[in-house]
C-alpha positions as CSV (number, residue, x, y, z in Angstrom):
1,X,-158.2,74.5,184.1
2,X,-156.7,72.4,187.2
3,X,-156.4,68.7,187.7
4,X,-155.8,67.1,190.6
5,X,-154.5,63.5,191.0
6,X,-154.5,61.7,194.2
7,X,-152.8,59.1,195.2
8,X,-152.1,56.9,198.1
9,X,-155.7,55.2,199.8
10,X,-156.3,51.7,200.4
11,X,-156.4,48.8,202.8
12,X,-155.3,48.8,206.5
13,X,-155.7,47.5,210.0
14,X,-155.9,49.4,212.7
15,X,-153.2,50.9,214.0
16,X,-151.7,51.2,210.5
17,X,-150.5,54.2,208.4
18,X,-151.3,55.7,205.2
19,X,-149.9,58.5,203.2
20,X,-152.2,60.5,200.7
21,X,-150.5,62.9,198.0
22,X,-152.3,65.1,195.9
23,X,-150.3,66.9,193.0
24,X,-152.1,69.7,191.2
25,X,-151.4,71.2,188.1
26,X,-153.0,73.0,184.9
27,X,-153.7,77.1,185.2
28,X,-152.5,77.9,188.5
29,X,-151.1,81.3,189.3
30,X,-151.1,80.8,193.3
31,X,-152.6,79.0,195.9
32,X,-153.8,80.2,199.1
33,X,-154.3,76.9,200.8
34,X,-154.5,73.1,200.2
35,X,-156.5,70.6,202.3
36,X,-157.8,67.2,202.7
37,X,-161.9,66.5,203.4
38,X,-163.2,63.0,203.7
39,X,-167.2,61.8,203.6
40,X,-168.0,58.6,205.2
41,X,-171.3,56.8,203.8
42,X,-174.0,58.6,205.2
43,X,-172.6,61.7,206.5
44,X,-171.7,65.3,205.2
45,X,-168.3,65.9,203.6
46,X,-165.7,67.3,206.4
47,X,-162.5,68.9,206.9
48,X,-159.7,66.8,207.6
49,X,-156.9,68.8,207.4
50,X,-155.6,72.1,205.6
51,X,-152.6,73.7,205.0
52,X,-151.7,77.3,204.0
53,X,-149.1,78.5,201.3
54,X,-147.5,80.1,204.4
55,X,-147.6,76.7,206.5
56,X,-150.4,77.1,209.0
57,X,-152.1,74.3,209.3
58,X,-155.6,73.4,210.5
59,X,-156.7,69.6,212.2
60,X,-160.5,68.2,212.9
61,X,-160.1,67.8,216.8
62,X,-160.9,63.9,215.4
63,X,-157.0,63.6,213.9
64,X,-155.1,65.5,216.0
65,X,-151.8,64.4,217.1
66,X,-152.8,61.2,214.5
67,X,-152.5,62.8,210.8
68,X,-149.9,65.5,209.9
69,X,-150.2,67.6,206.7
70,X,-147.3,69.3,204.6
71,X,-147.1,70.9,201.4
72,X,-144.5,71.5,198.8
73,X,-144.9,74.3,197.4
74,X,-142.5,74.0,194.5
75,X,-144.5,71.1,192.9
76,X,-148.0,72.5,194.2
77,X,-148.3,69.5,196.2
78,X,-149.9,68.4,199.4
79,X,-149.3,65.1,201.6
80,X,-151.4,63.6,204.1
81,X,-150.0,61.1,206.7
82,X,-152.2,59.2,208.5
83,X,-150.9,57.1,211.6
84,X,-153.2,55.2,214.0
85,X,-155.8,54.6,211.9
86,X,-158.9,53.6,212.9
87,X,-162.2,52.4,211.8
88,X,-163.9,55.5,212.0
89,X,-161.4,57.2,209.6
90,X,-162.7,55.0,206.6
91,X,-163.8,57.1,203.8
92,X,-163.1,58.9,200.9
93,X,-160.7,61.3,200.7
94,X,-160.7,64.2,198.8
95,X,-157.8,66.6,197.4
96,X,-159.0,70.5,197.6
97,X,-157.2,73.5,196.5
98,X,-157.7,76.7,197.2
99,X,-156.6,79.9,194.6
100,X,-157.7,82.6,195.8
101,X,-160.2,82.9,193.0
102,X,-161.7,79.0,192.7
103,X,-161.7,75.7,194.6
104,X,-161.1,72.7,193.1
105,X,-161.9,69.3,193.9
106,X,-160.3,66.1,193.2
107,X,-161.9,62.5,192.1
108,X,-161.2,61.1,195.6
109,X,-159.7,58.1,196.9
110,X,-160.9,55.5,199.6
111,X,-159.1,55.2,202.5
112,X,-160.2,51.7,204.6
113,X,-159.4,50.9,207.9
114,X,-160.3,47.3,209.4
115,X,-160.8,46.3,212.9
């Protein structure tokens, strides 16, 4: 079994910064990737931002140059900071991790930004 604990959502005006971590632990032999999805009310789940074992990283064209994801390997986590924030990046925010054989999810944690 994996958990995955989030941390790091909240309040912020626009223009503001956040910085999500996501720490995984539990039965994990290797992980092929980490990443961060949000879903807004309304709409479909989407990829934020993922980062591989290796360090290649992946952006929605929606974040780019804005959020910047990194990984520690050692202590199987992954960070998301978030700079510029605007309205349309409130949401939740969930934790994934990728082992090769499963993906896990985690509980999620609001992120909102106020005009």
């Amino acid at each position: 079994q994996v958990q995955l604990v989030e941390s790091g959502g909240g309040l912020v005006q626009a223009g503001g910064s956040l910085r999500l971590s996501c720490a995984a632990s539990g039965s994990i032999f290797s992980i092929n990737a980490m990443g961060w999805y949000r879903q807004a009310p309304g709409k479909q789940r989407e990829l934020v931002a993922a980062i591989t074992s290796g360090g290649r990283t992946n952006y929605a064209d929606s974040v780019k140059g804005r959020f910047t994801i990194s990984l520690n390997n050692a202590k199987n986590t992954v960070y998301l900071q978030m700079n510029s924030l605007k309205p349309e990046d409130t949401a939740v925010y969930f934790c994934n991790v990728d082992t090769y054989q499963f993906n896990y999810w985690g509980q999620g944690t609001q992120v909102t930004v106020s005009s």
